[in-house]
VOGU-3710 file (C-alpha; in Angstrom, 3 decimals, decimal comma):
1> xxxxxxxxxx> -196,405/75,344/94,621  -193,878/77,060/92,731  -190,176/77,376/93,813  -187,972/80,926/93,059  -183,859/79,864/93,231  -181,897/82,740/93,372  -178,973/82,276/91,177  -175,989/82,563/93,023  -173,178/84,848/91,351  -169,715/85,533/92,349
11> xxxxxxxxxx> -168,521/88,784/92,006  -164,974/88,475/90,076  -163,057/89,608/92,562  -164,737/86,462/94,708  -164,109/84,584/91,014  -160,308/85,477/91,305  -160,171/84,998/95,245  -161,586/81,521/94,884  -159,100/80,562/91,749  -155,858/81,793/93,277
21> xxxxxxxxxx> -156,301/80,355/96,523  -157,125/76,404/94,398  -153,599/77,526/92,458  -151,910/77,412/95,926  -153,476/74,528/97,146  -153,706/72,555/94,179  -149,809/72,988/91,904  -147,986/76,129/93,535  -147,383/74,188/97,214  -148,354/70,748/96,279
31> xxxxxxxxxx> -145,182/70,660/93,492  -143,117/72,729/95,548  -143,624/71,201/99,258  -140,625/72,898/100,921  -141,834/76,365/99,928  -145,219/74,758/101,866  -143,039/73,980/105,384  -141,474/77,383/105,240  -144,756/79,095/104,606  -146,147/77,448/107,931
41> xxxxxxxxxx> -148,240/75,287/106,059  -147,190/71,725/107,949  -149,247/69,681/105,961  -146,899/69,709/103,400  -143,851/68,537/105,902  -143,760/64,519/104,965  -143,664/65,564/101,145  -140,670/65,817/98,966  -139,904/67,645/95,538  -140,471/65,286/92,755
51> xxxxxxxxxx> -138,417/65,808/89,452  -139,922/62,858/87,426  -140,737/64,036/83,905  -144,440/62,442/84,741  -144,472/64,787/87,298  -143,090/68,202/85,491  -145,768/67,162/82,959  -148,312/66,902/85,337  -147,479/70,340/86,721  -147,392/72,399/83,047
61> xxxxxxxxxx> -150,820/70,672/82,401  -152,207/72,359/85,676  -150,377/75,055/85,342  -151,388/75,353/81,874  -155,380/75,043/83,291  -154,902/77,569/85,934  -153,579/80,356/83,610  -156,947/80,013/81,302  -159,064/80,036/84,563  -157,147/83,193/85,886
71> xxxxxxxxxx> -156,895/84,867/82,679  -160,891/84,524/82,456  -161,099/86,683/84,905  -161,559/90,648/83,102  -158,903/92,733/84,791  -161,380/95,564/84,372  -163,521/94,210/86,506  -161,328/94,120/89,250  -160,246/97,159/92,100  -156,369/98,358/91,816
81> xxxxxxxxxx> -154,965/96,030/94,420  -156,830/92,544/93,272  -155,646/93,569/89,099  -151,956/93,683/90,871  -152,902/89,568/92,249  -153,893/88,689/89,101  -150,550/89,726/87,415  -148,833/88,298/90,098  -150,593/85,425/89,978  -150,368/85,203/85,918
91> xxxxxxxxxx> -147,220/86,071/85,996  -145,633/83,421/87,826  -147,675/81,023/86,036  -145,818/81,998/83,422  -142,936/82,156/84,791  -143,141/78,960/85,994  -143,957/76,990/82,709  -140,839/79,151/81,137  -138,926/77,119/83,866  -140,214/73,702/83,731
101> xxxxxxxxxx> -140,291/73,548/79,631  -137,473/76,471/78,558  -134,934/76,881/81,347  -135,547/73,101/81,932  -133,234/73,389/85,458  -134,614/70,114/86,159  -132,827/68,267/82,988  -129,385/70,614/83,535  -128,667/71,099/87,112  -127,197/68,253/89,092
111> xxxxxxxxxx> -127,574/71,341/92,383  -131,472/70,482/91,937  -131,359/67,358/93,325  -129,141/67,374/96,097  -129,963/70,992/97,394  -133,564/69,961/97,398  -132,766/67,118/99,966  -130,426/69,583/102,117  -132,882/72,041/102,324  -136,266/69,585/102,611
121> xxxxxxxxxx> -134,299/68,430/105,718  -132,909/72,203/106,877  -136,564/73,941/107,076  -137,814/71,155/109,679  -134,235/71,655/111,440  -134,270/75,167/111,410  -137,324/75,864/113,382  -138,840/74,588/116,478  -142,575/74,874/114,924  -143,764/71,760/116,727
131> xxxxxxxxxx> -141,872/68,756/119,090  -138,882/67,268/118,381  -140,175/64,153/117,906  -142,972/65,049/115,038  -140,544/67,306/113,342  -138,098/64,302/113,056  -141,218/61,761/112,220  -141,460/64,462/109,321  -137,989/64,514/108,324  -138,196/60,472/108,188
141> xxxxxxxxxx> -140,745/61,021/105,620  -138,613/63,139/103,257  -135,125/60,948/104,027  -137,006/57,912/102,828  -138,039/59,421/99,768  -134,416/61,406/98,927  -132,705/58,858/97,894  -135,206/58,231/94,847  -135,053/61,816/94,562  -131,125/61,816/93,500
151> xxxxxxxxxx> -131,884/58,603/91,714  -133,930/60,639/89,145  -131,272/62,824/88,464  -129,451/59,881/86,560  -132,163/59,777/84,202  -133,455/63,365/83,951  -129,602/64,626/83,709  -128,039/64,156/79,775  -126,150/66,936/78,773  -125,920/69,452/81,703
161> xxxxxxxxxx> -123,699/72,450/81,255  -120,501/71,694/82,583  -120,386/74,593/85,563  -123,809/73,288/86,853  -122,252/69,991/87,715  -118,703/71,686/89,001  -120,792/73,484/91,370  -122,728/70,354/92,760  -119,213/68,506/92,981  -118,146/71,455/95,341
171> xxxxxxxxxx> -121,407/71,720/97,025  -122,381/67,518/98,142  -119,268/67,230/100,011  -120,707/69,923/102,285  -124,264/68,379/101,794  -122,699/64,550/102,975  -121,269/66,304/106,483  -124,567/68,618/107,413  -126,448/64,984/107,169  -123,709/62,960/109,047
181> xxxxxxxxxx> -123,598/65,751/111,448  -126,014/68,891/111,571  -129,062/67,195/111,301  -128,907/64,627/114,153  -127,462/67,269/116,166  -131,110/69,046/115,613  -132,744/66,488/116,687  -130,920/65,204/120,069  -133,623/66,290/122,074  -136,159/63,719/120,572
191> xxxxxxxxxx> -137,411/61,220/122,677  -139,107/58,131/120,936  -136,304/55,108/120,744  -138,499/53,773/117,825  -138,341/57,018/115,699  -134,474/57,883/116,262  -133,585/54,080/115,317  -135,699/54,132/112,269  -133,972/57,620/111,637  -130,603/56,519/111,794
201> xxxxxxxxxx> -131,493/54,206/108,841  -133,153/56,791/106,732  -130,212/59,395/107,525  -127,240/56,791/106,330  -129,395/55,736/102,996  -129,434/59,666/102,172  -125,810/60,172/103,158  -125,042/56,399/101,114  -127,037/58,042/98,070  -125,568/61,538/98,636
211> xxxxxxxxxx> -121,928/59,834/98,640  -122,743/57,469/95,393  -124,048/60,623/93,594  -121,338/62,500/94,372  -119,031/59,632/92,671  -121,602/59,079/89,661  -121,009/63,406/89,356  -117,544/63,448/89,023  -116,601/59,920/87,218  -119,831/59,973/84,812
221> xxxxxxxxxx> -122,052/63,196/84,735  -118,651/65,352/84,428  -117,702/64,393/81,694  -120,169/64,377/79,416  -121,751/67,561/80,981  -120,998/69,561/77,553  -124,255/71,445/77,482  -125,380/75,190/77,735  -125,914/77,781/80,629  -127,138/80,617/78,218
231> xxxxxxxxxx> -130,866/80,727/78,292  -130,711/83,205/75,684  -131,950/86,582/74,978  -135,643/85,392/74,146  -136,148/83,717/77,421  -134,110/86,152/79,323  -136,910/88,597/77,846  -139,634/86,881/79,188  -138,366/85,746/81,819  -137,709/89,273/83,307
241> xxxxxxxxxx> -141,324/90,552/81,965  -143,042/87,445/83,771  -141,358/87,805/86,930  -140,960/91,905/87,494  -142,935/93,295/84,824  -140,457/94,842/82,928  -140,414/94,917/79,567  -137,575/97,225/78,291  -135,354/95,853/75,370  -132,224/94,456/76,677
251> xxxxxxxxxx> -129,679/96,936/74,926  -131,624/99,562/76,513  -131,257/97,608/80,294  -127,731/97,262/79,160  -126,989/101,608/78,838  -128,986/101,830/82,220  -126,488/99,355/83,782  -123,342/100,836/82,406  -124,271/104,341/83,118  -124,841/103,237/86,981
261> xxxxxxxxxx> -121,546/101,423/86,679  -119,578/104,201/85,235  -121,900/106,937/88,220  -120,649/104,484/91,317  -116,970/103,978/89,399  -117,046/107,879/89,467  -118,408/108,109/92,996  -115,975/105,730/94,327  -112,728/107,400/92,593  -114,552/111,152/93,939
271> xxxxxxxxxx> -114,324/109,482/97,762  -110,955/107,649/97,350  -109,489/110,497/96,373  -110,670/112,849/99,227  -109,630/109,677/101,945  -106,229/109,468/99,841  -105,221/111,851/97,495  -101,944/110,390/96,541  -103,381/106,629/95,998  -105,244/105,369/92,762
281> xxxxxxxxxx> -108,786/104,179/93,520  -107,558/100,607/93,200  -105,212/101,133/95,998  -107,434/102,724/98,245  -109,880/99,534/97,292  -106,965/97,397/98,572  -106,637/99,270/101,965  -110,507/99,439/102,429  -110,482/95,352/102,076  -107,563/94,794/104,566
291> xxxxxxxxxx> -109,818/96,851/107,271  -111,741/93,762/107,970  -112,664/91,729/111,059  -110,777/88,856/112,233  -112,960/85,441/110,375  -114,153/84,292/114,300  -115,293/87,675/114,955  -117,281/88,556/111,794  -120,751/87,658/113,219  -120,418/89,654/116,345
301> xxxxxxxxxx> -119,184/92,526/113,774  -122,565/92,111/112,508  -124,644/91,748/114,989  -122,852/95,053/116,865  -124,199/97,290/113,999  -127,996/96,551/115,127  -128,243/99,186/117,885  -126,683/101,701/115,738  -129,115/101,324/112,833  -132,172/101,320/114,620
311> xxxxxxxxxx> -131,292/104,188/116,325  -130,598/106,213/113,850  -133,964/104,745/111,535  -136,112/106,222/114,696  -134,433/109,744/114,850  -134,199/110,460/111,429  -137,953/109,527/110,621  -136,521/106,703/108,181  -139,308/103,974/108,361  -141,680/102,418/111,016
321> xxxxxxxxxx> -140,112/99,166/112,651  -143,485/97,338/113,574  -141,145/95,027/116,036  -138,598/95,144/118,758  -137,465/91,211/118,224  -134,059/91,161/116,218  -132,796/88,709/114,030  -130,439/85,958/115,109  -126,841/86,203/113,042  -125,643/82,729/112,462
331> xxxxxxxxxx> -123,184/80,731/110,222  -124,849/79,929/106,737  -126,085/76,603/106,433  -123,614/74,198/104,422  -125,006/74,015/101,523  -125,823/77,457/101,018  -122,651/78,247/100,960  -120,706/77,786/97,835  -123,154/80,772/96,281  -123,895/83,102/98,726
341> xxxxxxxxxx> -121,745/85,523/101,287  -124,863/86,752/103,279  -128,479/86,588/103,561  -131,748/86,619/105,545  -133,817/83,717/106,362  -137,196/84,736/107,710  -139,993/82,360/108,526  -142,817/82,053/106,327  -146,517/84,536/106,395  -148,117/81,883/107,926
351> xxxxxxxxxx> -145,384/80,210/110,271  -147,501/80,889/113,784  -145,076/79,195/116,319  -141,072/79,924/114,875  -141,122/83,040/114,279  -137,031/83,334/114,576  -135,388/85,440/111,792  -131,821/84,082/110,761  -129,038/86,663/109,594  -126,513/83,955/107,623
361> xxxxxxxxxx> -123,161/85,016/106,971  -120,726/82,645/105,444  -117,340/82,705/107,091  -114,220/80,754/105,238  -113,921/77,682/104,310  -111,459/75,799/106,643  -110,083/74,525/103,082  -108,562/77,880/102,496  -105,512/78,905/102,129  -104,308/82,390/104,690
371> xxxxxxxxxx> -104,160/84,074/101,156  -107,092/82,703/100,787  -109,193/83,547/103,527  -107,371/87,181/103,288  -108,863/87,827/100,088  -111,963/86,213/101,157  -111,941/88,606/104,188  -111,643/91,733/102,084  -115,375/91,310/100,908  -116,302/91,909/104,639
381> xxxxxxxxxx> -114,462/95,109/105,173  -115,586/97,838/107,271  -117,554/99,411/105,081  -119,268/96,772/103,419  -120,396/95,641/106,666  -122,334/98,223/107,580  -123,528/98,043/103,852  -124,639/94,241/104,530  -126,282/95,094/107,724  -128,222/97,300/105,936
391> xxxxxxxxxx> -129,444/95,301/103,442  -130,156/92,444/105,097  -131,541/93,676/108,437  -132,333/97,048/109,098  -134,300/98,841/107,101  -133,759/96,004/104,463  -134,952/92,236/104,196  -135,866/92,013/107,947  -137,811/94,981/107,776  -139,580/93,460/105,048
401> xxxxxxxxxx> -140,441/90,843/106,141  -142,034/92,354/109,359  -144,413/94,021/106,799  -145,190/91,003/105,064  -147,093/89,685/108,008  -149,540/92,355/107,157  -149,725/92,189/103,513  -152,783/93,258/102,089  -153,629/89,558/100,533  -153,300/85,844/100,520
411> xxxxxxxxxx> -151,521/86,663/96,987  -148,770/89,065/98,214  -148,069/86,808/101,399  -146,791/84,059/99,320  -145,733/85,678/96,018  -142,967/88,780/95,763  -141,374/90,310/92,635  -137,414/90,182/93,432  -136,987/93,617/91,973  -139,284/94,841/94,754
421> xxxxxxxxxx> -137,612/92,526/97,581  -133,514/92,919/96,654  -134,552/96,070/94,798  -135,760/97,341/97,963  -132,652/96,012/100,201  -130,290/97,586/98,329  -131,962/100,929/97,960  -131,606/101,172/101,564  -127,839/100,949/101,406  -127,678/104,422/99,966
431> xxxxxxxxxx> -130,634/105,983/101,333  -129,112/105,256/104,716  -126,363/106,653/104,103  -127,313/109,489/102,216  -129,529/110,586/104,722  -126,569/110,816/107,552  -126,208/107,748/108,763  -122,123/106,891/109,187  -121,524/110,175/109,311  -119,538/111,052/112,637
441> xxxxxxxxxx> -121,403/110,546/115,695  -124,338/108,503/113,474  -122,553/105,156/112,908  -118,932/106,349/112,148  -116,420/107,317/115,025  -114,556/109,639/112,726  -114,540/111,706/109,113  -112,116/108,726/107,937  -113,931/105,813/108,907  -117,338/107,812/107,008
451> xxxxxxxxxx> -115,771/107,601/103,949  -114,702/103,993/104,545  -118,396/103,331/104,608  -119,223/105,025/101,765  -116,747/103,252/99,637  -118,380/99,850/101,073  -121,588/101,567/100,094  -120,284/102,054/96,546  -118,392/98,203/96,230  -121,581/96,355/96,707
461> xxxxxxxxxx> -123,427/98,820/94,308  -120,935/98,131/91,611  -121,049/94,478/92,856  -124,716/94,776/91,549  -123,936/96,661/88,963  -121,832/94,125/87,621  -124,374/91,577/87,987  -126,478/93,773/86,433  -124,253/93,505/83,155  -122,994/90,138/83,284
471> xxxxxxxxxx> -126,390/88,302/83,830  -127,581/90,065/80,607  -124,026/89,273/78,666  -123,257/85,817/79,863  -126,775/84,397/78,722  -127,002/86,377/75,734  -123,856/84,716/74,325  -121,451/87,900/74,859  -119,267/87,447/77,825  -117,855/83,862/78,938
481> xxxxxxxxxx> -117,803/82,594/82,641  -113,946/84,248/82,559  -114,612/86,955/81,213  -117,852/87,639/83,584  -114,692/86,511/86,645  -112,747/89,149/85,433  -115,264/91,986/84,660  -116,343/91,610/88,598  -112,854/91,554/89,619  -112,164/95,156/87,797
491> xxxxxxxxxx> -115,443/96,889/86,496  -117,275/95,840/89,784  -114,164/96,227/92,173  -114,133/92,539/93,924  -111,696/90,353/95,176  -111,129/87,019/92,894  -112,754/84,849/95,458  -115,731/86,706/95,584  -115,764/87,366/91,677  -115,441/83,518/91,151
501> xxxxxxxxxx> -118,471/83,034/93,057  -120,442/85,428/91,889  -120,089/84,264/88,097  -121,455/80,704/89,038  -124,293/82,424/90,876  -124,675/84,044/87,311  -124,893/81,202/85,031  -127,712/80,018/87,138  -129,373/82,852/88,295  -129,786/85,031/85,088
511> xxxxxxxxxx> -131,652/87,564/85,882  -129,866/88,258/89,079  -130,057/91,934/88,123  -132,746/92,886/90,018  -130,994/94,335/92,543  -129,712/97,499/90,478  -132,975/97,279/88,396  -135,130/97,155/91,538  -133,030/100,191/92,918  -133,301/102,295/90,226
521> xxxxxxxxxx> -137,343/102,011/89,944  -137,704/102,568/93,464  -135,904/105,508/93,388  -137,339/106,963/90,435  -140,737/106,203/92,190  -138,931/108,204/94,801  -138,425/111,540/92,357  -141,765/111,134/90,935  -143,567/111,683/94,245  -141,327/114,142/95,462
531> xxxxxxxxxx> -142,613/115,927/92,393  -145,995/115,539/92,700  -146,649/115,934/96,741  -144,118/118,380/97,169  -143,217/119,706/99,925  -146,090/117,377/102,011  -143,225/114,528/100,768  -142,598/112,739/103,840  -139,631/109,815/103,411  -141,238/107,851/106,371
541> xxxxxxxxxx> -144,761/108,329/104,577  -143,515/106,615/101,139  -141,361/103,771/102,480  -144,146/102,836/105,408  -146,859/102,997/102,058  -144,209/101,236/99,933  -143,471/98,027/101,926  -147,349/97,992/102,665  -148,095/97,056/99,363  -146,201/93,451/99,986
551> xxxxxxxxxx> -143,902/92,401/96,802  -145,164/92,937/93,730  -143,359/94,472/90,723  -142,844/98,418/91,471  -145,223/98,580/88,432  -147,582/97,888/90,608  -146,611/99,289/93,333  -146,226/103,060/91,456  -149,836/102,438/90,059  -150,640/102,369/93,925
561> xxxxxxxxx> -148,808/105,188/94,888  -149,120/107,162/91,994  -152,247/106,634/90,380  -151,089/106,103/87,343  -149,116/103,276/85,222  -146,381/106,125/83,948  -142,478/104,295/82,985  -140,937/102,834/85,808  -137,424/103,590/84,769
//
């Protein structure tokens, strides 16, 4: 008797299902556990971030398998939507190799370490995914493994650049107090005797390693931290292809910068001058920052603009909102703070139990000066708070992340292309706006107060803009970290505090100009199906098709939407 096996053969878009799901589960989560707990994968809640060099190398070699395995794969032979996971996918292989061998953050930023353990310990804080008592036995796991964490920053850290250790000197202070006092605070309602004495040990050999790194920063690391920021114009290159697919030559990113700079300078001086004839932009700037409110009243400033917004979204046809739960606005976690005014923290694809969406805002340091906190104050002006609320809430990152729940893949839950996340945020600043909203009646209680929110409109778009420019001049060896201090102070019309901030941000964020980038792709996808559908254009249609895609680089996305892979700027 004679046996016929049928060969078994998986299609490749099975092939490329079954590989990118083992990348997950095998380097992408496994190397980067945190990521893992905010996903809602709570398997990975007892691990830690390790920074060993045995351990970077054992992530490029898998990395380094994965890409051949993925790359395998013909593109060809895949539908539209799976060829835009496999470039995802490829590219933040790539990306991510570029990181741990190039960029090398590991070997240069002292942040790395501690920021790790603050925000390991803040993701099983944050939440109420599961009892108090097995998020805490979780959190013992990390603590006991933090304080060999920092330890490896003694050996991994040689020649750092100087501003990467400033900025973890500023930051552990704030670190050392959210583990003496946030984090027991989360977990008061525990009830196990055993677990809460065995995590007061854990907790005070972090905060002893936290404090003794801290010293080792400022009497050893500081002073021989002589090295370099700039990751050069190379790696800035690839870096930007890998992670948005774009490809342009950076002189050429540089005229589309300026020329958006110079459009929202011109904008701004157009409005200032119809809200004040008699005043130079610059002074009207000054009178638009002093219309702030008071520091203890900033977050109910915030959340008041909800109702508003949502309103208007529905009866202007702006986008769907699949929910009616809001996001909470809260104070920004500690150590968050030194680099970042606002933001939204949403729980991960898969999070099934805490599904709570945080609006941070960071209010003024204590430390501060009245001066201080006055000029500090002036980011969060009238106009620009409306402009935050936007972007962070509604239609922006909140919105965004209600479609993410339903993203069409495993691949664009997890991964996004920041062009198509912040690019999409901030597009929604001006849409709003120029669609009515903050007009009289729609936001605004008068004509004055309209253009007051235009202008806030137009200082966080020259905010970006000036990211835009300095992320490309700073790490291409053209602009120093003064210089890039004073070009946001008067090319991108902020306050010194916030301008200080923002050029540490750019040293180690380089490419931080996808915002502007993003914008400008999304609304040129914007023109180019106006053009085609014509008058069948619907503006609910394209941003309810648009945020259904997930994250991935608008090249995709316009390949989607367009049928075809035409210049995205």
């Amino acid at each position: 008797m004679s046996f016929t096996i049928a060969a078994h053969s998986e299609s490749p878009t099975e092939q490329f299902q079954k590989v990118s799901d083992e990348y997950f589960d095998q380097v992408y989560f496994p190397h980067q556990p945190t990521s893992g707990t905010v996903a809602g994968y709570h398997q990975y809640d007892t691990k830690l971030e390790d920074f060993s060099r045995a351990s970077v190398d054992a992530e490029v070699f898998a990395l380094n398998n994965f890409e051949q395995r993925v790359s395998a794969i013909p593109a060809a032979s895949l539908d539209q939507g799976t060829r835009g996971d496999r470039a995802m996918v490829l590219g933040g292989i790539h990306s991510r190799l570029l990181t741990l061998r190039t960029i090398r953050p590991w070997a240069k930023n002292a942040d790395e370490y501690s920021g790790t353990c603050a925000n390991a310990a803040f993701t099983l804080m944050e939440r109420k995914f599961a009892p108090a008592d097995d998020r805490l036995r979780s959190l013992i796991a990390r603590e006991k493994q933090m304080p060999a964490l920092i330890a490896q920053a003694h050996v991994n850290l040689q020649n750092p650049p100087r501003i990467f250790t400033e900025i973890a000197i500023e930051q552990v202070p704030g670190i050392i107090r959210f583990f003496q006092n946030d984090v027991p605070a989360a977990f008061k309602d525990a009830s196990d005797p055993a677990l809460k004495s065995e995590f007061a040990q854990t907790n005070a050999a972090v905060i002893a390693a936290l404090n003794n790194y801290l010293a080792w920063l400022k009497t050893d690391l500081l002073p021989r931290s002589n090295g370099d920021f700039r990751i050069g114009a190379d790696t800035f290159s690839k870096k930007l292809q890998y992670d948005e697919m774009v490809d342009l030559p950076l002189p050429r990113l540089l005229e589309i910068g300026y020329a958006d700079l110079h459009k929202n300078q011109q904008h701004f001086a157009e409005v200032a001058k119809e809200l004040e004839p008699g005043k130079t932009p610059r002074e009207v700037l000054e009178e638009l920052g002093s219309q702030h409110p008071a520091p203890d009243q900033l977050i109910p400033a915030f959340t008041a603009t909800f109702t508003s917004l949502l309103d208007f979204i529905r009866s202007h046809h702006i986008v769907t909102i699949p929910s009616e739960v809001r996001p909470v606005v809260e104070e920004t976690p500690p150590f968050m703070r030194a680099t970042t005014q606002a933001s939204m923290d949403s729980p991960g694809p898969y999070e099934t139990r805490a599904t709570t969406s945080y609006f941070n805002v960071t209010l003024p340091d204590p430390s501060m000066t009245p001066p201080q906190i006055e000029g500090y104050m002036h980011s969060f002006n009238v106009g620009t708070v409306i402009s935050t609320s936007v972007h962070e809430a509604y239609p922006g990152h909140y919105v965004q992340y209600l479609y993410s729940l339903k993203a069409p893949s495993r691949v664009r839950k997890i991964l996004s292309a920041t062009t198509n996340v912040e690019g999409w945020a901030h597009y929604t600043e001006q849409m709003m706006l120029d669609n009515g909203y903050g007009q009289p009646g729609e936001g605004a209680k008068d004509a004055r107060e309209s253009k007051f929110f235009r202008l806030g409109q137009l200082q966080d778009a020259l905010l970006r803009n000036a990211r835009f420019i300095v992320g490309i001049q700073m790490h291409t060896g053209n602009m120093t970290y003064d210089q890039a201090v004073e070009f946001f102070q008067k090319e991108g019309y902020q306050p010194k505090e916030t301008a200080e901030v923002e050029a540490k941000r750019g040293a180690g964020d380089p490419t931080y100009l996808y915002y502007t980038l993003g914008k400008l792709e999304i609304m040129k996808l914007r023109s180019d199906l106006i053009n085609k559908q014509g008058k069948s254009f619907s503006l609910q249609n394209f941003h309810d098709e648009f945020l259904s895609q997930g994250f991935p680089p608008i090249k995709i996305v316009r390949e989607a939407l367009l049928g075809d892979d035409s210049p995205a700027l």
